[in-house]
C-alpha positions as CSV (number, residue, x, y, z in Angstrom):
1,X,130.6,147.0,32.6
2,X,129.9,143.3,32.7
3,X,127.4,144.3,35.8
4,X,125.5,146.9,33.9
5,X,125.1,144.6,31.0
6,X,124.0,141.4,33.0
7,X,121.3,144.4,34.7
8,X,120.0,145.3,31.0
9,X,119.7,141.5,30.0
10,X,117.4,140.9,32.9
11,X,115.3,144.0,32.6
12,X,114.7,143.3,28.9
13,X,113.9,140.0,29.7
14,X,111.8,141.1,32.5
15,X,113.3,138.9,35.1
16,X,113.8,139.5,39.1
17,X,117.4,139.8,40.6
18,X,119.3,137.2,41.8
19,X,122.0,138.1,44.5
20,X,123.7,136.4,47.7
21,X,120.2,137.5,49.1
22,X,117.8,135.1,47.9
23,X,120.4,132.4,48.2
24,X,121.3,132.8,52.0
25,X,116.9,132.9,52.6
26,X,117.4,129.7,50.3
27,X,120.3,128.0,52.4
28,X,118.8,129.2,55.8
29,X,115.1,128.0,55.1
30,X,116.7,124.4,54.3
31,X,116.2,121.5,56.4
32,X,119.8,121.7,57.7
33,X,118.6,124.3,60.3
34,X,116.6,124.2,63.1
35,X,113.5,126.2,62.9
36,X,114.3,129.0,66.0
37,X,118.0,129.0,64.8
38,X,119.9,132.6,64.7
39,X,122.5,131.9,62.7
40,X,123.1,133.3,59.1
41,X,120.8,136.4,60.1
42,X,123.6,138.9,60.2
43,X,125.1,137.7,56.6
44,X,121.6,138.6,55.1
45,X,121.1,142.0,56.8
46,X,124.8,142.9,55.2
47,X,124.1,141.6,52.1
48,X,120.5,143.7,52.2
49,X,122.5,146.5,53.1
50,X,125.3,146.6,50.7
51,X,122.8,146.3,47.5
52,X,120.0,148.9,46.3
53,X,117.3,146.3,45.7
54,X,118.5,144.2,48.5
55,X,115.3,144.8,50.9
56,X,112.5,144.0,48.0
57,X,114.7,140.6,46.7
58,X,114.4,139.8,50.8
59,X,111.0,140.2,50.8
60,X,109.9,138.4,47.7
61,X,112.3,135.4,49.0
62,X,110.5,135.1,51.7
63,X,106.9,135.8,50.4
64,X,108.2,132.6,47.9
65,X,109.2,130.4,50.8
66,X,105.7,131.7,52.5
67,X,103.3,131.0,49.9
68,X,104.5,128.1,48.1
69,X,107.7,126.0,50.7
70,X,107.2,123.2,52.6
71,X,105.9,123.6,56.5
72,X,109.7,123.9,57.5
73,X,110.7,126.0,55.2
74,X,107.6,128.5,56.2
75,X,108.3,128.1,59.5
76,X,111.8,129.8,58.8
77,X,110.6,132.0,56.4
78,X,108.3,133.6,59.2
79,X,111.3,133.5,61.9
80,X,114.0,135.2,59.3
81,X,111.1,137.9,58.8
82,X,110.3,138.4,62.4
83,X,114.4,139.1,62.9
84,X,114.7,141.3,59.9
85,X,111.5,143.8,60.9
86,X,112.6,143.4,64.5
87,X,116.3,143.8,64.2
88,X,117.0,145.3,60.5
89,X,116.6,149.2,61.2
90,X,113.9,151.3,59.6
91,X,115.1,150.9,56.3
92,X,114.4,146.9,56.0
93,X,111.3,147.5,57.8
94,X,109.7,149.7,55.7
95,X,110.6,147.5,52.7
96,X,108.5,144.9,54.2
97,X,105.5,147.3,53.7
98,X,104.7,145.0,50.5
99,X,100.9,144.4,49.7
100,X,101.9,140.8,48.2
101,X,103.8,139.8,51.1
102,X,101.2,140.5,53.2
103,X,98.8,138.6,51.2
104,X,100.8,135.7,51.6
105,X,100.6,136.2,55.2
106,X,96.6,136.6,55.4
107,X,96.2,133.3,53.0
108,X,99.0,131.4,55.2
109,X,96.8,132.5,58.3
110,X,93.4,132.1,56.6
111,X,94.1,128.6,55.2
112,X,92.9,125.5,56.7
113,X,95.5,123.5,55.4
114,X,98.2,125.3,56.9
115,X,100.4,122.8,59.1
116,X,99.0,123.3,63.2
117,X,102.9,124.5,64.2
118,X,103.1,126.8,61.5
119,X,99.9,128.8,61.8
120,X,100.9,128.7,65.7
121,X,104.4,130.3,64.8
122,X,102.5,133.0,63.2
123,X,100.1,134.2,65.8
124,X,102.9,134.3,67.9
125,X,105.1,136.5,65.7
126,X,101.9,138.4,64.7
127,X,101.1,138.9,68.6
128,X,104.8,140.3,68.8
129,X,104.4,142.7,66.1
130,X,101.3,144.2,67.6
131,X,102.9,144.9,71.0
132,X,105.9,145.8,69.9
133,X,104.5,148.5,67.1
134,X,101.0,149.5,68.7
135,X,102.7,152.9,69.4
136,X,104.5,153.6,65.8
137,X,102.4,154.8,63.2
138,X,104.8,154.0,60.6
139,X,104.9,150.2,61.4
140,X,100.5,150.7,61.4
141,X,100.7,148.2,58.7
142,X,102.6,145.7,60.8
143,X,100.5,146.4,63.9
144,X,97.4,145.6,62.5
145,X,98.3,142.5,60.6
146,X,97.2,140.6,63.5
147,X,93.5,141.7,63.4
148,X,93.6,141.6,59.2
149,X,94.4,138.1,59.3
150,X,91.5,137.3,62.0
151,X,88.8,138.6,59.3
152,X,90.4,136.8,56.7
153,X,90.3,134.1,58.5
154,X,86.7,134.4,59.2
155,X,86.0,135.4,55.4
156,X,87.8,132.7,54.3
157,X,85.0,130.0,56.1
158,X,82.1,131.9,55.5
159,X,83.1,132.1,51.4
160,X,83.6,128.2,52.2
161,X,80.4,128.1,53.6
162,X,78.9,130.0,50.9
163,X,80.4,127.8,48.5
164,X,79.2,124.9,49.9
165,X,75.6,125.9,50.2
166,X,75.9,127.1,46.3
167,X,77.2,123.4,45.3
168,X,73.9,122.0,47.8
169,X,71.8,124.2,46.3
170,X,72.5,123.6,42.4
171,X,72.5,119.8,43.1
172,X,69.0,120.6,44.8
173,X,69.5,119.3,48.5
174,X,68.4,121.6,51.2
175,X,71.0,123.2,53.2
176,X,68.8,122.8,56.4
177,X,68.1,119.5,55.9
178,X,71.7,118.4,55.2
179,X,72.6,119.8,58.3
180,X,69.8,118.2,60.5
181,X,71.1,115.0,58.8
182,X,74.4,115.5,59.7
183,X,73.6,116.6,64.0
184,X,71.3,113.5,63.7
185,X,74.6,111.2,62.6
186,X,76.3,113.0,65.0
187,X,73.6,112.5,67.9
188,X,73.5,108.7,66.7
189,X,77.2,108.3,66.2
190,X,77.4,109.7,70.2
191,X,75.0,107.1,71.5
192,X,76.6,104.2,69.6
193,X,80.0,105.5,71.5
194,X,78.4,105.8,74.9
195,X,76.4,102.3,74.5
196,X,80.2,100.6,73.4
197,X,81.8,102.6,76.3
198,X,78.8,101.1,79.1
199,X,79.1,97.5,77.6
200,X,82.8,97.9,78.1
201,X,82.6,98.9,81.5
202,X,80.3,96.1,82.1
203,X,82.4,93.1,80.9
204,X,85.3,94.8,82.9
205,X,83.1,95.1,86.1
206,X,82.5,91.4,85.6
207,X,85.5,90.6,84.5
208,X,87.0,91.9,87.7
209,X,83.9,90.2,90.2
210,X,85.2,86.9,88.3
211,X,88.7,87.8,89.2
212,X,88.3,88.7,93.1
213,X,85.8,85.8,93.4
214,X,88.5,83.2,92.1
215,X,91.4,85.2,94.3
216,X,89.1,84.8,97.5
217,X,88.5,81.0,96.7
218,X,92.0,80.2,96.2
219,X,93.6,82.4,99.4
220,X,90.5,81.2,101.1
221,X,91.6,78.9,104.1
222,X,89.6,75.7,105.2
223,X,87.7,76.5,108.2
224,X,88.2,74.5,111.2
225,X,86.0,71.7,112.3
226,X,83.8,72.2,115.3
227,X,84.7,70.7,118.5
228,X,82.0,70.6,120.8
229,X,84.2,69.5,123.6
230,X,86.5,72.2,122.7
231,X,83.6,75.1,122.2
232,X,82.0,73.7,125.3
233,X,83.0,76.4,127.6
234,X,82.3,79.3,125.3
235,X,78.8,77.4,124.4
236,X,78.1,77.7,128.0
237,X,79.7,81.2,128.9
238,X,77.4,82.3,125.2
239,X,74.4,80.7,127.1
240,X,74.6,82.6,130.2
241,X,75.4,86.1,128.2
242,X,72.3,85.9,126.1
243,X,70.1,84.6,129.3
244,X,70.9,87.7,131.2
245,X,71.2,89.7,128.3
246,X,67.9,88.9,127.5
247,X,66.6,89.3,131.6
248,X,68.4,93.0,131.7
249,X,66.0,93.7,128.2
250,X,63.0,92.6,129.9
251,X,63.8,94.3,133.0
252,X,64.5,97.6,131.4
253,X,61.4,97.9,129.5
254,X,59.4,96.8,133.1
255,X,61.1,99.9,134.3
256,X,60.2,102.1,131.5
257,X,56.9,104.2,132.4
258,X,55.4,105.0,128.8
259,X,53.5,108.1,130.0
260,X,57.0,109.7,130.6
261,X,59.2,108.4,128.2
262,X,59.3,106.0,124.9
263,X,61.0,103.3,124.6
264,X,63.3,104.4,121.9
265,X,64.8,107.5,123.7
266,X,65.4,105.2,126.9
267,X,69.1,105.1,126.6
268,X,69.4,101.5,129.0
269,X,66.4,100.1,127.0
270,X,68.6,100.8,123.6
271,X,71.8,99.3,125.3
272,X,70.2,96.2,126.3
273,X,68.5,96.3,123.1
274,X,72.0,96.4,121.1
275,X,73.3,94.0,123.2
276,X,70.7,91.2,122.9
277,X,71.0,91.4,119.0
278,X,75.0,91.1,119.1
279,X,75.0,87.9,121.6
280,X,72.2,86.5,120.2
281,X,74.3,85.7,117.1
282,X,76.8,83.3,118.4
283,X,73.2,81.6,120.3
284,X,72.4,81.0,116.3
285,X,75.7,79.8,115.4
286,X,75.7,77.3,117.8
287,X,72.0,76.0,117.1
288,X,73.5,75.6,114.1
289,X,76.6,73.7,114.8
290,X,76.3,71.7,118.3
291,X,74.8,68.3,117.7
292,X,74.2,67.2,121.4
293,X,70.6,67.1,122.6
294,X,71.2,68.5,125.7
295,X,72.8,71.4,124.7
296,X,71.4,72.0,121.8
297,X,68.0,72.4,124.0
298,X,69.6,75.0,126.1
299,X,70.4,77.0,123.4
300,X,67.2,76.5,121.2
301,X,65.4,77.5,124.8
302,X,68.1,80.7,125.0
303,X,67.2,82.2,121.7
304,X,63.8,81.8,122.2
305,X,63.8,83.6,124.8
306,X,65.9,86.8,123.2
307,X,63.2,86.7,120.5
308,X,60.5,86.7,123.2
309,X,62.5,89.4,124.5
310,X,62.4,91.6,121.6
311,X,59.0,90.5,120.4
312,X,57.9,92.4,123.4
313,X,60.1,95.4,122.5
314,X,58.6,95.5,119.2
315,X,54.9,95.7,120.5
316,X,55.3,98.1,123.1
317,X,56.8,100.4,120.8
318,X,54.3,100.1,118.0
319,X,52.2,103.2,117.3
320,X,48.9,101.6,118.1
321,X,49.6,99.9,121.2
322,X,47.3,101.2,123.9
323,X,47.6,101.4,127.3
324,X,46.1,98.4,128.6
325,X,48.1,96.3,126.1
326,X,51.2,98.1,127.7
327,X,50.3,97.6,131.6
328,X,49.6,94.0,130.1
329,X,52.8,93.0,128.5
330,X,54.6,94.7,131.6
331,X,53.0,93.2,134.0
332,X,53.5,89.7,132.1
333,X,57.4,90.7,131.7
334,X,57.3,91.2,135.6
335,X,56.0,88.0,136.0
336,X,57.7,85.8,133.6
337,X,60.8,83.3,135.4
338,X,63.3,82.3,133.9
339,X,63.3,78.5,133.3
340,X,66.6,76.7,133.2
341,X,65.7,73.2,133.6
342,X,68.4,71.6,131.0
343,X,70.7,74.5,132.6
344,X,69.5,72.9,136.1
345,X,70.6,69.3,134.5
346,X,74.1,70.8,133.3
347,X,74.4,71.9,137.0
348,X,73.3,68.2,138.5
349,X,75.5,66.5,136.2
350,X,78.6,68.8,137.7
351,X,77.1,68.5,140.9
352,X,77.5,64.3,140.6
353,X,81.0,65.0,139.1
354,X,82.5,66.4,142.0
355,X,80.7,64.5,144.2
356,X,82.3,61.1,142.4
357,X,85.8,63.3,142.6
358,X,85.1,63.6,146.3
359,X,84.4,60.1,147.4
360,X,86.9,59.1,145.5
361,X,89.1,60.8,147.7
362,X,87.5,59.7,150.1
363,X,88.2,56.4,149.5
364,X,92.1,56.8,149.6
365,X,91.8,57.6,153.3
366,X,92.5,55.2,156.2
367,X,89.6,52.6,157.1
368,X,89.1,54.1,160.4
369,X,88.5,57.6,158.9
370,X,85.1,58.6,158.8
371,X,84.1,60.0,154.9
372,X,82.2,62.6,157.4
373,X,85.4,63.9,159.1
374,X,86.3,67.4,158.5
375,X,89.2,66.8,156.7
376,X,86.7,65.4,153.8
377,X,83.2,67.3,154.1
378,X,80.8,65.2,152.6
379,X,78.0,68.2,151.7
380,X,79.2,71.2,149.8
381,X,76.6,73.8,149.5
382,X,75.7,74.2,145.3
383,X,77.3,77.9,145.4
384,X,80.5,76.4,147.1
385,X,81.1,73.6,144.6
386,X,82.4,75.3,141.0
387,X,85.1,77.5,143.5
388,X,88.9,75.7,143.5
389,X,91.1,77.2,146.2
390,X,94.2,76.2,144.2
391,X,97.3,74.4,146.1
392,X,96.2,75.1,149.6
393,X,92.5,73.3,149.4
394,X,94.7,70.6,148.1
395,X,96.8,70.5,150.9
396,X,94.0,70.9,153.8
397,X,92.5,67.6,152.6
398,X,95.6,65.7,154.3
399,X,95.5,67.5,157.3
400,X,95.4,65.2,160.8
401,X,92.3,66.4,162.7
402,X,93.3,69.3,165.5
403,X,93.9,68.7,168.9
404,X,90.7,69.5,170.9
405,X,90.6,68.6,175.1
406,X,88.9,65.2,176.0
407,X,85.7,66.0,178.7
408,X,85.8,65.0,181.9
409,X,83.7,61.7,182.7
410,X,80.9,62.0,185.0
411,X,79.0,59.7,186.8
412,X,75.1,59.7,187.1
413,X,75.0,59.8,190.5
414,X,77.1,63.0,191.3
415,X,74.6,65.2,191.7
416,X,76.7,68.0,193.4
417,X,78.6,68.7,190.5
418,X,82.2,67.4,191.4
419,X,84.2,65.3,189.6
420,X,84.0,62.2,192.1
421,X,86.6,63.0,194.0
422,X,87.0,61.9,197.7
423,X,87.0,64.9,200.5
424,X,89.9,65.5,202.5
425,X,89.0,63.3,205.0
426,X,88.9,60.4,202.7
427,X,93.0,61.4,202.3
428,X,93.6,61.5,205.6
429,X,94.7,59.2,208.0
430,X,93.1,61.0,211.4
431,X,91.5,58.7,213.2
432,X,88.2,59.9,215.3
433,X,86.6,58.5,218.5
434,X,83.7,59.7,217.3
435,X,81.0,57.0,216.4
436,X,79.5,59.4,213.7
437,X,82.9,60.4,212.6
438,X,83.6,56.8,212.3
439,X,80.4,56.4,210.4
440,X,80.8,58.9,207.9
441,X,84.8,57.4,207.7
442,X,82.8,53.9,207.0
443,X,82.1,54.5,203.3
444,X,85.1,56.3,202.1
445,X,85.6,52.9,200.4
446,X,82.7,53.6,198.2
447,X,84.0,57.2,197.7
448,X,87.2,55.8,196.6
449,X,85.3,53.8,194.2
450,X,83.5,57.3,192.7
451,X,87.1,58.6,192.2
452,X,88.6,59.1,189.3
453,X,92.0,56.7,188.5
454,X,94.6,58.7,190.6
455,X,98.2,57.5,190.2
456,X,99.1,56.4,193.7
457,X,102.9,55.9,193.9
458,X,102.6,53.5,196.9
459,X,99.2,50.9,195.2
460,X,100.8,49.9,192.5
461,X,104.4,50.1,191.8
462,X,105.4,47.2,189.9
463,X,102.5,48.6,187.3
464,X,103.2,51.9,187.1
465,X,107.5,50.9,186.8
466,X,108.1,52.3,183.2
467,X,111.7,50.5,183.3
468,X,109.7,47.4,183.3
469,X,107.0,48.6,180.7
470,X,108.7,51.4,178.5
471,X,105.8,51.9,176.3
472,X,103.7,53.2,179.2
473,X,103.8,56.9,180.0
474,X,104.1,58.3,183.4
475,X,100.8,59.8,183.8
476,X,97.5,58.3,182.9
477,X,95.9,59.2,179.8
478,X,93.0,60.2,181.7
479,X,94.7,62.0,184.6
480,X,95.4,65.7,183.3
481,X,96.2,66.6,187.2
482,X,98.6,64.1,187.8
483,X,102.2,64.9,189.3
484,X,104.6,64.5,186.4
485,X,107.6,64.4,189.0
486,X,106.1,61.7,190.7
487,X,109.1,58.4,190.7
């Protein structure tokens, strides 16, 4: 009874219905629940079922929360809706067919102040509703929400637009012109930006040259002094690169024949080319760093001679060269010696080095040594004197001279060709009646004087006694025949 008169107060009064309803859309569009939450769904779909009006005081709840809560609470709004028409039964759904909820929708969707998360919650339950009804024609309505609230979308800017041209137009500025104005300030705001962004990137390009410059300065180690006695080998072995370097260039464009090939596409010309260019820069380093006059001659004389070199190349292969300039340069290129006189002093100065070294050697020797013996040569051909046989030259020097046979000494007046001996006769002690016998007999005296020093064990014995002379041998030094039995 109480219920029925409570029902009469309000409809005299001409207010809405209050019921567990609209407060469970109340407590579930607080701030207490998380905006994809579930939970108190079921407790409004009972209490929607177990009251007549429940369905139309569910939809104007929500329409409220839609049109005038905060973002959160339209965010939940649009998620309890999107459960109810999804999950409620045909009933709730077609109590949702309400011509002001649905404006609240199109205004939510059409309004640019709408917050970005909330108008993306409802294209997505908007998409859902057109997939998932496309097919029912009693949830049309629904379907085509989705396409209602693009137009009013689209309405709602051009009636902004409209608007805004009537409010141009009764202050009397000219919409075309206003807009002009406004892609100039664009077009001038754009340039100011790309000007700020270049002068940036310029002071942080500098900025960072500054930088690397000062790191490379600081890590930057001191290079070492030159040492020309140190660089002196790899002055020289430089020197006599570029020389031949230089000598192969010129002898590879003698060899080029110009009414065959060019000089570019000759693949040795190129080499030597290449190759003269690279050596040619340690020649310039050096000019620049050696200090001595004779060396620094041999280089100056060195590169002048690879830019000679490539001189040449250069004019040979210029367009307008003719022919007889050609066989001219060639033939001067074939003619052209090298000249190495301060390379020929280097050479003489190592020349009179070893030949100090070698008499000094000489000197250490024994006073009846001859510095011409063979043990010591005293002339070493030039090609022979920069080789070093190592440990076993060494030991060669301080060899005794070898053993050779001492000649047999010859008188002048043996003109038979014997070696002075006596004949048999001269031996023997057969004594002739013959007078001529006799005669020729006579001067076996003088044949004994031709003879050479034979040992005769019965002339001389005390001499020959070594027990009385141990020093003395035997045999005669001169006597290679001699008996060595002999006592």
């Amino acid at each position: 009874m109480a219920s029925l008169y409570k029902q009469a107060y309000s409809a005299f009064l001409n207010e809405k219905p209050r019921s567990s309803t609209t407060e469970w859309v109340e407590i579930l569009t607080s701030s207490s629940y998380e905006g994809e939450a579930y939970d108190g769904i079921p407790e409004i779909v009972e209490s929607i079922d177990i009251q007549a009006t429940g369905p139309a005081e569910a939809a104007r709840a929500i329409r409220k929360k839609i049109k005038h809560g905060d973002p959160h609470a339209q965010y939940r709004a649009l998620h309890i809706l999107k459960a109810l028409i999804e999950n409620g039964g045909p009933k709730i759904q077609s109590s949702f067919n309400d011509h002001m909820l649905l404006d609240a929708i199109k205004h939510l969707a059409a309004d640019a102040a709408t917050d970005h998360k909330v108008k993306k919650k409802l294209i997505s339950v908007l998409v859902g509703w057109r997939r998932q009804f496309a097919d029912d024609p009693s949830m049309q309505y629904i379907a085509k929400l989705y396409d209602q609230c693009k137009l009013a979308q689209a309405d709602r800017v051009s009636a902004d637009k409209r608007a805004m041209d009537g409010v141009n137009v009764g202050m009397g500025l000219d919409a075309d012109l206003i807009e002009k104005k406004r892609k100039e300030e664009a077009a001038r705001k754009k340039k100011e930006e790309e000007k700020r962004q270049a002068k940036e990137e310029k002071e942080r390009r500098k900025r960072e040259e500054e930088e690397r410059r000062r790191n490379g300065a600081r890590s930057k180690t001191k290079r070492k002094p030159f040492n020309f006695e140190q660089e002196k080998p790899q002055i020289l072995t430089a020197i006599a690169n570029a020389s031949q370097a230089a000598s192969n260039l010129v002898n590879a464009i003698t060899l080029v024949n110009p009414q065959q090939e060019s000089y570019e596409t000759n693949e040795r010309v190129q080499e030597c080319l290449a190759h003269v260019k690279q050596v040619r820069k340690q020649i310039v380093r050096y000019v620049q760093l050696v200090e001595n006059e004779d060396m620094i001659g041999v280089l100056i004389e060195t590169n002048d001679r690879i830019i000679a070199a490539i001189e040449n190349y250069d004019l040979l292969t210029k367009p307008d060269t003719s022919e007889a300039q050609v066989k001219e340069i060639q033939e001067g290129l074939a003619a052209a010696k090298i000249s190495s006189s301060e390379l020929g002093k280097l050479q003489d100065k190592q020349r009179a080095a070893i030949n100090r070294s070698i008499g000094r050697s000489g000197s250490n020797t024994s006073p009846g040594e001859s510095p011409t013996s063979p043990t010591i040569p005293s002339y070493v051909h030039p090609d022979l004197q920069d080789l070093q046989f190592g440990a076993l030259g060494a030991e060669q020097t301080n060899l005794p001279p070898p053993i050779r046979p001492t000649a047999a000494r010859r008188t002048s007046s043996d003109n038979d060709g014997a070696y002075g001996r006596g004949s048999l006769s001269d031996y023997s002690d057969y004594q002739s009646s013959d007078e001529e016998t006799h005669n020729r007999a006579g001067p076996s005296s003088g044949s004994q004087s031709r003879r050479r020093d034979y040992v005769d064990v019965s002339d001389n014995e005390s001499s020959n006694d070594v027990r009385r002379d141990p020093e003395r041998g035997l045999l005669q030094e001169e006597d290679p025949f001699a008996d060595p039995f002999a006592d």
